[in-house]
Structure formats: structure tokens, C-alpha cells
C-alpha positions as CSV (number, residue, x, y, z in Angstrom):
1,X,0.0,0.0,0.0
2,X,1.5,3.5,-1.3
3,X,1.0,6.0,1.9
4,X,0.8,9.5,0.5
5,X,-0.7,12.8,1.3
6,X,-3.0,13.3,-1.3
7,X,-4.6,11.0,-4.2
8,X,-6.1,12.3,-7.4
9,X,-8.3,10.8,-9.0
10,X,-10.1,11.1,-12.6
11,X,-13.9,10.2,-12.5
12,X,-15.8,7.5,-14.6
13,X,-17.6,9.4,-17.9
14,X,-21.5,8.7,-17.9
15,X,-22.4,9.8,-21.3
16,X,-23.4,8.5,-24.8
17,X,-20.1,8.8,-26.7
18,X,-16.4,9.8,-25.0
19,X,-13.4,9.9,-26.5
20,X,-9.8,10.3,-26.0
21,X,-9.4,13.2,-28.3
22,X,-6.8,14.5,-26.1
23,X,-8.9,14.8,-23.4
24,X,-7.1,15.0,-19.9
25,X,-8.1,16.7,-16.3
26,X,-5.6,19.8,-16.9
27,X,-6.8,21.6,-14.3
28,X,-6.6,18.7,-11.6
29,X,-3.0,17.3,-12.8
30,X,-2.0,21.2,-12.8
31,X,-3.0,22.0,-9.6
32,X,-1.2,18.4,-9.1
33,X,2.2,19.6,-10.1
34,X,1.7,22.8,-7.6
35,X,1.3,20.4,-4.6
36,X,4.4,18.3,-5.4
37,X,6.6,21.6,-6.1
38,X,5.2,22.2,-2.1
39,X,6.3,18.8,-0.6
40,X,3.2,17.1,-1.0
41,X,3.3,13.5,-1.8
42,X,1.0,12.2,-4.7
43,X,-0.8,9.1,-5.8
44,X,-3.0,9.5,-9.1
45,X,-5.6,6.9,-9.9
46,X,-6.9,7.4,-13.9
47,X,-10.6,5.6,-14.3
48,X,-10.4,6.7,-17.8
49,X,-6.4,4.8,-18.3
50,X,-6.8,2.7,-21.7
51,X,-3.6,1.4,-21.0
52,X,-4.4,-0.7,-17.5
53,X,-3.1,-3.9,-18.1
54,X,-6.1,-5.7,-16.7
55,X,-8.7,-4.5,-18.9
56,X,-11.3,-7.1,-20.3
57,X,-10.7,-6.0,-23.5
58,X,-7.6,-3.1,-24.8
59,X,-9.1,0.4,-26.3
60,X,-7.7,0.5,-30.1
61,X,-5.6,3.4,-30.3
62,X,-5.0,6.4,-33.0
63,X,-2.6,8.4,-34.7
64,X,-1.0,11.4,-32.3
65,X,-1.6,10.1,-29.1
66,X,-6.0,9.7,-29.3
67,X,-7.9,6.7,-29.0
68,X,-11.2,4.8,-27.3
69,X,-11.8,4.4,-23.7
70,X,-12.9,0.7,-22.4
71,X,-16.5,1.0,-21.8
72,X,-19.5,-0.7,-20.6
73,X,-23.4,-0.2,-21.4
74,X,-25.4,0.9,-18.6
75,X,-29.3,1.7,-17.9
76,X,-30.2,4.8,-19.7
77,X,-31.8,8.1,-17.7
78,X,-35.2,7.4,-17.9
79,X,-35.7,11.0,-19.8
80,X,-33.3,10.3,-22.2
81,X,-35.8,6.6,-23.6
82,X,-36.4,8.8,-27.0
83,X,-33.0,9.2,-27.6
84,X,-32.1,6.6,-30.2
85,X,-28.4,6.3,-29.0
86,X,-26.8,3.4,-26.2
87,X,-25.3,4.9,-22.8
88,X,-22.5,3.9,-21.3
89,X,-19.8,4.3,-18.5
90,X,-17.0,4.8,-19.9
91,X,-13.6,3.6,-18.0
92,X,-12.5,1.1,-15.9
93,X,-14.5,-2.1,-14.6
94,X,-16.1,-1.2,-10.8
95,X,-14.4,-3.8,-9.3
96,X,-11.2,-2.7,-11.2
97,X,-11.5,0.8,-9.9
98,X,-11.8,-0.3,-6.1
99,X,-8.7,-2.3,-6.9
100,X,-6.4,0.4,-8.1
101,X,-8.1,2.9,-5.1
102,X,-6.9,0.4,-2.4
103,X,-3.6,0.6,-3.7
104,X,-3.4,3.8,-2.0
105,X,-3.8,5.1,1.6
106,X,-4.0,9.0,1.2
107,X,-4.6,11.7,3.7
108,X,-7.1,13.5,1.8
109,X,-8.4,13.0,-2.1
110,X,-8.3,15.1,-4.9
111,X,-10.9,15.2,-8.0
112,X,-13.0,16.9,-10.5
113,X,-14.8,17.1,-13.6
114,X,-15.3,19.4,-16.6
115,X,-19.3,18.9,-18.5
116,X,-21.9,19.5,-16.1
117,X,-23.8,16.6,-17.3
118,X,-21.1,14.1,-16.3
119,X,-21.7,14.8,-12.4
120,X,-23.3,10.9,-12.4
121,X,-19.4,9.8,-12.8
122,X,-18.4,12.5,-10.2
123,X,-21.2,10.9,-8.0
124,X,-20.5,7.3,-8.1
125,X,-17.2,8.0,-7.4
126,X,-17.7,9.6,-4.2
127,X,-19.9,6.9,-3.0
128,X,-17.0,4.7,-3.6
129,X,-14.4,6.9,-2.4
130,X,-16.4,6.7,0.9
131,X,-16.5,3.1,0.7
132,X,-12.8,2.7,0.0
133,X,-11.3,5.5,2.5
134,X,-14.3,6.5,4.7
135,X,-14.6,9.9,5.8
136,X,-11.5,11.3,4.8
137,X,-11.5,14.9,3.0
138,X,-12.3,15.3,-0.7
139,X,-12.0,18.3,-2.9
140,X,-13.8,18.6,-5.4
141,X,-13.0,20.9,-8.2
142,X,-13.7,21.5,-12.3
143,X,-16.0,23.4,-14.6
144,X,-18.9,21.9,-13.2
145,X,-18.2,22.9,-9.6
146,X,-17.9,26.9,-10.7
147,X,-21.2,26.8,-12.7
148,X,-23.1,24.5,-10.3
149,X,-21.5,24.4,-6.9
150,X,-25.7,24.6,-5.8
151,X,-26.1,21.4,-7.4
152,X,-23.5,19.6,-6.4
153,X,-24.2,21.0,-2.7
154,X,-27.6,19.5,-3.0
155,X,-26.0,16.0,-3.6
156,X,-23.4,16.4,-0.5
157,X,-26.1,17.3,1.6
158,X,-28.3,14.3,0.6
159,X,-25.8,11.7,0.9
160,X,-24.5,13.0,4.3
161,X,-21.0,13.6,2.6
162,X,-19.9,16.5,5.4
163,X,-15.9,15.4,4.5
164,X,-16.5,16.3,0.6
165,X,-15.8,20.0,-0.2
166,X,-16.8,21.7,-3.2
167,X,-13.3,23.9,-4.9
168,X,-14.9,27.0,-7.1
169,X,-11.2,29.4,-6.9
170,X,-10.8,30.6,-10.1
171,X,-6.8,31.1,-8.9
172,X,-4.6,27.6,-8.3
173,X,-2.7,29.6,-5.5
174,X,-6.1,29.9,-3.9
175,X,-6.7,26.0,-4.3
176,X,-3.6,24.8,-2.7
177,X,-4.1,27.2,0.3
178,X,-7.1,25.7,0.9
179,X,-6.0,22.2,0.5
180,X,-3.2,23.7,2.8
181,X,-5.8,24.5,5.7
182,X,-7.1,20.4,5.7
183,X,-3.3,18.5,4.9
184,X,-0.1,19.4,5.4
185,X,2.6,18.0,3.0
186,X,5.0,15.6,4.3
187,X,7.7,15.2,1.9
188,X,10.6,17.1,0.3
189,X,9.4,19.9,-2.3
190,X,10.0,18.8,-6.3
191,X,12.0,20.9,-8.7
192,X,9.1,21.0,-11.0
193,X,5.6,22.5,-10.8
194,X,4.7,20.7,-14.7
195,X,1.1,19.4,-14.7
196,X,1.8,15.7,-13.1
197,X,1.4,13.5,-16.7
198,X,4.3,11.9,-15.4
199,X,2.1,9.7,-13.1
200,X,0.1,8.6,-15.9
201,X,0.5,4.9,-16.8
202,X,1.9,6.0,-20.4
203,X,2.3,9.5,-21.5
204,X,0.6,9.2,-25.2
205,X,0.3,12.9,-25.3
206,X,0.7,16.4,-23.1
207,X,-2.1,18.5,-22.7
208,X,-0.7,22.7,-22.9
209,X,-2.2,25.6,-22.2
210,X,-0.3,29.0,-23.3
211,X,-3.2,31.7,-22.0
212,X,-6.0,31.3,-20.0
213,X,-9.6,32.9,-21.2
214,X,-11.0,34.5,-24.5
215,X,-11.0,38.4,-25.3
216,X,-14.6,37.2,-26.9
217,X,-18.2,37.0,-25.7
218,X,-19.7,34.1,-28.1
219,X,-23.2,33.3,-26.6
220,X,-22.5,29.7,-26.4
221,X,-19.8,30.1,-24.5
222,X,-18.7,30.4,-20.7
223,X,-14.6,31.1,-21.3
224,X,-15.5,34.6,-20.1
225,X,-17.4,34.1,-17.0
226,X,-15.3,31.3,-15.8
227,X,-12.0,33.8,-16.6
228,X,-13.2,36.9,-16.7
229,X,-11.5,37.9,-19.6
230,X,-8.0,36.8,-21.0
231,X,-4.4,36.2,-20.0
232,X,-1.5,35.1,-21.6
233,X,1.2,32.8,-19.6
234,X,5.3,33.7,-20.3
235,X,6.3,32.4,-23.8
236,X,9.6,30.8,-21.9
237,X,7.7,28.8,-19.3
238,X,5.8,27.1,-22.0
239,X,8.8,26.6,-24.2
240,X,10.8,25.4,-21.1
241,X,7.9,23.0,-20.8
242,X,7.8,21.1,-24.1
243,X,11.6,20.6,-23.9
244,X,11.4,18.7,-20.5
245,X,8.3,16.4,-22.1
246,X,10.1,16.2,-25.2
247,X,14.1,15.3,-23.9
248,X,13.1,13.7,-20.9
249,X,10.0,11.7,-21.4
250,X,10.3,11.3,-25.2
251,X,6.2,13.2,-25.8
252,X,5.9,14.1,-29.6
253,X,2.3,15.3,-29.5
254,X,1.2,18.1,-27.5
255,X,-2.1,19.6,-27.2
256,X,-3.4,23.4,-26.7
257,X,-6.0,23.9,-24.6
258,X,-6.1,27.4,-25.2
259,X,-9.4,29.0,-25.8
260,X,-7.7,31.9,-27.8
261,X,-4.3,30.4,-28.7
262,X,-4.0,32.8,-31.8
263,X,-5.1,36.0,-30.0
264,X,-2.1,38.4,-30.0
265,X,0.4,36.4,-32.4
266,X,2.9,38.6,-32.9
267,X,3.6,39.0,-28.9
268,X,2.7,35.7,-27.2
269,X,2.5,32.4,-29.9
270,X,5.1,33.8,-32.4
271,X,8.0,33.8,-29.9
272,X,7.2,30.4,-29.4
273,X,6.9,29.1,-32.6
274,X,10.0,30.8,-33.5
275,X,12.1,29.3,-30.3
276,X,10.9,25.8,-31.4
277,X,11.7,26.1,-35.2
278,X,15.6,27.5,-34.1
279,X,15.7,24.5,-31.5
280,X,14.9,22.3,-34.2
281,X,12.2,20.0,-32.0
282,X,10.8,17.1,-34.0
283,X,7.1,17.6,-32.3
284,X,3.1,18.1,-33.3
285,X,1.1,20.5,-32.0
286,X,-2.5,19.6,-32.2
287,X,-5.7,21.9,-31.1
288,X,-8.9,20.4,-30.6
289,X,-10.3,23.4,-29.0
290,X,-10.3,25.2,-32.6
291,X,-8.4,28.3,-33.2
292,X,-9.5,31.8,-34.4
293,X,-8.9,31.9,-38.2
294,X,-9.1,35.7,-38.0
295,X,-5.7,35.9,-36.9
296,X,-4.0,33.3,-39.7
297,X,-2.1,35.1,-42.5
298,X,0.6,34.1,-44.5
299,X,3.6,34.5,-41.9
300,X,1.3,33.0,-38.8
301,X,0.6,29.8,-41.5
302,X,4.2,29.4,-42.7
303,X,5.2,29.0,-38.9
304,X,2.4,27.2,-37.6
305,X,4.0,24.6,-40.2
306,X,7.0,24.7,-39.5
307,X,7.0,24.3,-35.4
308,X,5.1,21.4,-36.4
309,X,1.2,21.7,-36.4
310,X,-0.1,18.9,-37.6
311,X,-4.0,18.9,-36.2
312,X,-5.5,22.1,-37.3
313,X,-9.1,22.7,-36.2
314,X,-11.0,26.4,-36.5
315,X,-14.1,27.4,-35.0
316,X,-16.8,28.5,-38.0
317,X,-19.9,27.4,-36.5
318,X,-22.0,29.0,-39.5
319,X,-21.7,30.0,-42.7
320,X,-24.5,32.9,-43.1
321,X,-27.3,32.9,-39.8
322,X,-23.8,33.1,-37.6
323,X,-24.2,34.4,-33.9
324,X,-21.1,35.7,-32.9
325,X,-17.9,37.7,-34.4
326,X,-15.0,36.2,-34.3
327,X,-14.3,35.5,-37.9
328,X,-16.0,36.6,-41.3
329,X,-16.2,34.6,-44.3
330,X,-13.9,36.4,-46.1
331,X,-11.4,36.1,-43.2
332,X,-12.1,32.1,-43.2
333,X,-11.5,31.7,-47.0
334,X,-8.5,33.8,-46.6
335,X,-7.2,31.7,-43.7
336,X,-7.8,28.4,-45.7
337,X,-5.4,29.7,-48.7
338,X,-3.0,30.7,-46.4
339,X,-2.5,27.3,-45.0
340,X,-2.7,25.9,-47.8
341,X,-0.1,27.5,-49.6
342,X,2.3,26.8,-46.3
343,X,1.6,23.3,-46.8
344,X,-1.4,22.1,-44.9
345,X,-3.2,19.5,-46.2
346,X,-6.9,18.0,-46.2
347,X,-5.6,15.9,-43.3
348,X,-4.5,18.5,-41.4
349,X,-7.2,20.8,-41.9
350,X,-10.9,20.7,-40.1
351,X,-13.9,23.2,-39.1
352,X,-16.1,23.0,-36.3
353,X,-19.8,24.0,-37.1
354,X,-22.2,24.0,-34.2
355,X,-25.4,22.3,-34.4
356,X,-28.3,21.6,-32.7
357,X,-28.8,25.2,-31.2
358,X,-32.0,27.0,-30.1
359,X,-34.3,27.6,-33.2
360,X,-32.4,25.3,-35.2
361,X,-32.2,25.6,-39.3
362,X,-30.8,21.8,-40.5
363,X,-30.9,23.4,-44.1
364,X,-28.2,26.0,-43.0
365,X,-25.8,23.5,-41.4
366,X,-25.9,21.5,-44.5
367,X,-24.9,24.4,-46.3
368,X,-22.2,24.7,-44.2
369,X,-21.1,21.3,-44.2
370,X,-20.9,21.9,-48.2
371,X,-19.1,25.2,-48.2
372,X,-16.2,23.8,-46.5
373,X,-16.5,20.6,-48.2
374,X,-15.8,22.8,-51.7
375,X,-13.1,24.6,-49.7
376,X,-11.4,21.1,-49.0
377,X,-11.6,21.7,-45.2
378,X,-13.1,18.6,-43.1
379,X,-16.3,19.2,-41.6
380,X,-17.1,18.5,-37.8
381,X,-19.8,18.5,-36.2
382,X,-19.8,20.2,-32.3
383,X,-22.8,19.2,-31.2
384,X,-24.7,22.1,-29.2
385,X,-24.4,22.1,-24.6
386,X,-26.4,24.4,-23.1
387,X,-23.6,26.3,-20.6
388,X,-24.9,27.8,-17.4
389,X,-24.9,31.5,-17.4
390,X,-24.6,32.2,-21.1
391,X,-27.3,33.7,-23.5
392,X,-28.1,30.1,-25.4
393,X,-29.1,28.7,-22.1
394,X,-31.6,31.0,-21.7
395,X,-32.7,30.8,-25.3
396,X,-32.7,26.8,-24.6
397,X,-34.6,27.2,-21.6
398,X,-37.2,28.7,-23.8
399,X,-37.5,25.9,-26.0
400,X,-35.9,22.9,-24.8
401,X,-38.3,19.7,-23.9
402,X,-36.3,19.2,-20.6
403,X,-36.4,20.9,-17.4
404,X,-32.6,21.8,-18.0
405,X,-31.9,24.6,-15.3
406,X,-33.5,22.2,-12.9
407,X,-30.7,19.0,-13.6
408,X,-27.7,19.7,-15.7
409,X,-28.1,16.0,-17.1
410,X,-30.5,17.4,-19.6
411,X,-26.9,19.6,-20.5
412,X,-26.1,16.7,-22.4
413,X,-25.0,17.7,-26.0
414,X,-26.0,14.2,-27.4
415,X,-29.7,15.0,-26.7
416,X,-30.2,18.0,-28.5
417,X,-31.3,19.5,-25.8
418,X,-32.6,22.8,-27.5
419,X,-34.7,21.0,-29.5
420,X,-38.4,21.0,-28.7
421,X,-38.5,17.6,-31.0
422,X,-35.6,16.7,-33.2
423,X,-35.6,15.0,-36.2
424,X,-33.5,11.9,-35.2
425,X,-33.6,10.6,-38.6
426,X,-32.8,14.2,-40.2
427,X,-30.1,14.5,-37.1
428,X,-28.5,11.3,-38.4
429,X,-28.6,11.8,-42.1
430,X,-26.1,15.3,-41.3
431,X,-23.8,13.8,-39.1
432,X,-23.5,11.1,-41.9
433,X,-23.0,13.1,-44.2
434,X,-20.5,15.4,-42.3
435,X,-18.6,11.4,-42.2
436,X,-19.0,10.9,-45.5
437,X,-17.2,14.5,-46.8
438,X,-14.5,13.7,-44.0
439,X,-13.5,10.0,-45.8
440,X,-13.4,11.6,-49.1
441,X,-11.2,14.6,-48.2
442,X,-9.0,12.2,-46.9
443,X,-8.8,9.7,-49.6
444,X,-8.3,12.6,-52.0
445,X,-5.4,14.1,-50.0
């Protein structure tokens, strides 16, 4: 048994569909890497590891670092019946999870989670966290927690969980002070305060994150109210960062988390790019968070290419009935030809388009899906959340079928939760088709 001062732990995934498409707890494995730099020793326990050795059956892996979690089927919500999809929990076996947990006798427990209509992973997890370790302290911290500490109050007050405590600071200084108050660390302070993805099983990927917020106010989206506005971290802490992952764990693909990664080019991501192309670094950048094709011209594509950008997504969402103003059409086209002519190719490139918003129009998201089609740009589909606190959740709450400022399981993007009655067949027919452009872009590249 591995005594140690604090354990983190990554919850089950309740949901529909879950991938590994670079998806890590940042925020928990950063605040990780603050506690160790303070002396605290650490235990991390992944429910979501594809690579355990013991699972029944191995997740098939892909290219860059993403893959499939092991999952098994579970009972559907009973308000979700009409949804023609399976639901699963996504992660290790139960039994298998209380088996790593015991490995471990911690002082107090550290977890959280990001979409607040994965709180039924968060859940069980506490129940057997109590189980497992009885009443010591837990900290609970994430997305979720800062939109819906109410909700998850409601739960701790239910269950009688008195030693579970709810972590809303929007600072990580703030975090480990009040950790501080509860455990004291008992071992000898590390060099580093890197996110801890050196406890992982395997390291198929790091997750980085250059700035922190968005300078823009798109009604979907809750970067501002969680941030407050935007801030950009020192260019040589982050470079200083992909060396050590890159000489001394051998990483290749890393992953921005940013939510404005392009914002201010010339003073924060240029420097960067520029450090890494002199150094000579054989990596690949990758960002699944979409970046703001506003700010792509010629010089910001040629480097981009060169550093080693390999997965290129940008945010659209709409061709013509668009909602927000972070890029024009012309600025999109002219983003396109510029990475294009630095050498990106269909396989490299991909748009986001929303769907499934309030008031929905299926004809204009096909006619999305077909402009970038003829502009050889994969099309993706990001299916529509209702976020706490933003104007789309009070457009949704307008129309929705679902109660969903009563339970944020109704948040659940694979619903279509701002649909009053969606056209599952109609539903299907666009995300096939989105598949279909997808395979022939990249058979044609």
C-alpha cells in the first residue's frame, strides 16, 4: 500500500459517446504539479487509463496520441428513452477501480470534472471513495463545480458527505491554500511544478495551455465568465515545458487547450513558434479546441508549419445565420489559402460547425457542411451544450423539452437539448454526411 498525502483521482464518464481526443483533467494534474513543487506526496488513480493492463478488453488506439476508452453499457436516464443512442460508463471495470483505489492510503483526495452533465461519474465516485477510504476529506474541483457548486451542494447534503468540499477558486494559489488548511505535506518539495502526466501509466500525449480565457463573448460560451477575460502565460515557461516532455520523457504530440491560442500572435505564440523552429524540435502541436482563423495570414501559416502543427481545427460554427464575431467569411477563406499554400493538407485541416442550437435551421448546417466541403476543409460537427450562465441557455430554456436549469443531465450535448422535437432521422442523415465529406477529403489528400 503507497501512503501518501493526497490522491487524485479522474472520475468514470457517464455519457453516450467519450473519446480520448486528447482529453485530460488539466486543471486537476495542474494543480497536481503545484502540490508536489510544495512537498506534497502524490498518488494518481486514472478511471479513464486505456492502458491498464487488466482490462477485459484493450481500447484501439490512434494516430497522435488519441484513441477509445474501455466502456461498458449501462441503464439509460429514464428521460433520455427517446434518444435513439446506447449509454455507457466509460472507463474502468467497478471492481477494477476499487482495486487500483486500495492501492493507496491517502490523507485527503483530490478530483474533478469538466461537462456538467457528467456529475453521475463524479457521483459514483464519491460513493466509492467513501467506501474505499471513509470519511477522509475530498476536494472537489472542475468546470462543473464553478457553474453548479448549488447542485452539487444539494447531492453532499443528501448523501451526508460533510468530509466532501466543493473547490470554485478561479486562482490555483487559492486551491492549494485551501488544501493547505485540511493536509499538510510531508515530503521534500520537487523541482518542478509541470502538470503531473508523469504519473500517468503512459504519457501518449501532453495537454498545454499557453493563456487562460478568451477576449470574446460568443453566446455559447462560458470562457469569459469562468476567466473573466483573457491572460496570456510567459512564452519561456511554456517553451521550457515542451523541452522537458520532449528530452526527458520522449512526448511528440502536444495539445493546446487554449481557448484563444491565436489571440495576440505577434507578442505571445510567435516567440514560441520561432524558439521551437531555431531548437529544431521534432514535435506536433494539435488543437482540438479550434483556433481563431481571424488571426491566420501568411507568416502566422508558414510558422504554424514549420513548429510542427499537424492537427488544425477552426471554429466556424455558421456560414450565413452566424451568432457571434469572431471571424468573417472572407477572413475564413483567406485563412484556408493561407494554409494551404504553407503546406497544410486535407488531413491537417478541419472546421467546427455548431449544431443543434435553439431555433435550429438543419438546411443552414448542411450548407455549411458543403461550403467547407468545396473549400477542402473537413467538416465536424460540435454538437450544441447548453452552458450555465450564457445567453443560449436562456434561449434553450425557452425551447428545450427538458427541465434543464432544474438538472444539468439534460446539459447533455447528445440530446439535442434545444430541440423541442428533433428530427433523429434528419439528425442522423447530417452527421453522416458530415462522415462521408471527412473519408473523401481524406482519400483525396
Amino acid at each position: 500500500m503507497f501512503e501518501v498525502d493526497l490522491l487524485l483521482v479522474q472520475p468514470w464518464i457517464y455519457d453516450f459517446s467519450a473519446h480520448d481526443f486528447w482529453l485530460k483533467p488539466y486543471g486537476l494534474l495542474k494543480l497536481g504539479g503545484l502540490l508536489r513543487k510544495r512537498g506534497y506526496t502524490l498518488g494518481f488513480v486514472d478511471l479513464l487509463d486505456a492502458f491498464h493492463p487488466e482490462l477485459p478488453k484493450r481500447p484501439k488506439r490512434k494516430p497522435f496520441g488519441t484513441g477509445f476508452f474501455y466502456k461498458e453499457p449501462i441503464p439509460k436516464p429514464s428521460p433520455f428513452l427517446d434518444v435513439p443512442r446506447r449509454y455507457f460508463r466509460y472507463g474502468l471495470p467497478y471492481p477494477l477501480a476499487k482495486k487500483e483505489l486500495s492501492k493507496y492510503k491517502p490523507k485527503a483526495i483530490l478530483t474533478s470534472i469538466t461537462m456538467t452533465y457528467w456529475y453521475p461519474g463524479l457521483f459514483a465516485l464519491l460513493k466509492l471513495l467513501q467506501e474505499v477510504f471513509g470519511e477522509i476529506p475530498v476536494f472537489v474541483g472542475g468546470i462543473y463545480v464553478r457553474l453548479l457548486k448549488e447542485h452539487l451542494q444539494a447531492f453532499l447534503e443528501k448523501e451526508g458527505f460533510s468530509h466532501v468540499f466543493p473547490v470554485e477558486c478561479k486562482d490555483y494559489e487559492e486551491a492549494v491554500k485551501l488544501i493547505e488548511e485540511k493536509v499538510k505535506p510531508s515530503g521534500h518539495p520537487y523541482s518542478l511544478d509541470y502538470p503531473i502526466f508523469d504519473l500517468q501509466r503512459e504519457i501518449p500525449y501532453v495537454v498545454l495551455m499557453t493563456s487562460e480565457g478568451c477576449p470574446y463573448r460568443c453566446p455559447y460560451c462560458a470562457s469569459y465568465k469562468l476567466y473573466g477575460g483573457f491572460k496570456a502565460y510567459p512564452t519561456e515557461r511554456i517553451l521550457e515545458e515542451i523541452i522537458f516532455w520532449h528530452k526527458e520523457h520522449k512526448v511528440v504530440d502536444f495539445a493546446f487547450y487554449d481557448d484563444a491560442l491565436l489571440y495576440d500572435f505577434q507578442n505571445h505564440l510567435k516567440p514560441l513558434l520561432e524558439a521551437i523552429i531555431d531548437l529544431g524540435l521534432k514535435v506536433r502541436f494539435h488543437t482540438p479546441n479550434a483556433i481563431h482563423a481571424r488571426f491566420i495570414d501568411e507568416e502566422g501559416a508558414k510558422l504554424l508549419k514549420l513548429s510542427g502543427f499537424t492537427t488544425v481545427r477552426l471554429g466556424l460554427e455558421r456560414m450565413e445565420k452566424r451568432f457571434d464575431a469572431k471571424v468573417s467569411i472572407d477572413e475564413f477563406i483567406s485563412a484556408i489559402h493561407c494554409l494551404r499554400k504553407a503546406g497544410f493538407r486535407e488531413d491537417n485541416l478541419g472546421a467546427y460547425v455548431i449544431f443543434g442550437i435553439p431555433y435550429e435551421d438543419y438546411e443552414e448546417v448542411e450548407k455549411t457542411l458543403h461550403f467547407l466541403f468545396e473549400l477542402r476543409v473537413k467538416p465536424y460537427i460540435a454538437e450544441f451544450s447548453p452552458v450555465p450562465g450564457t445567453p443560449f441557455f436562456k434561449l434553450c430554456q425557452e425551447v428545450s423539452r427538458y427541465p434543464i436549469d432544474e438538472d444539468p443531465i439534460f446539459h447533455n450535448k447528445s440530446i439535442f437539448p434545444a430541440m423541442k422535437k428533433p428530427d433523429w432521422e434528419r439528425i442522423q442523415t447530417i452527421k453522416n454526411l458530415a462522415r462521408e465529406m471527412r473519408r473523401r477529403l481524406t482519400s483525396a489528400s
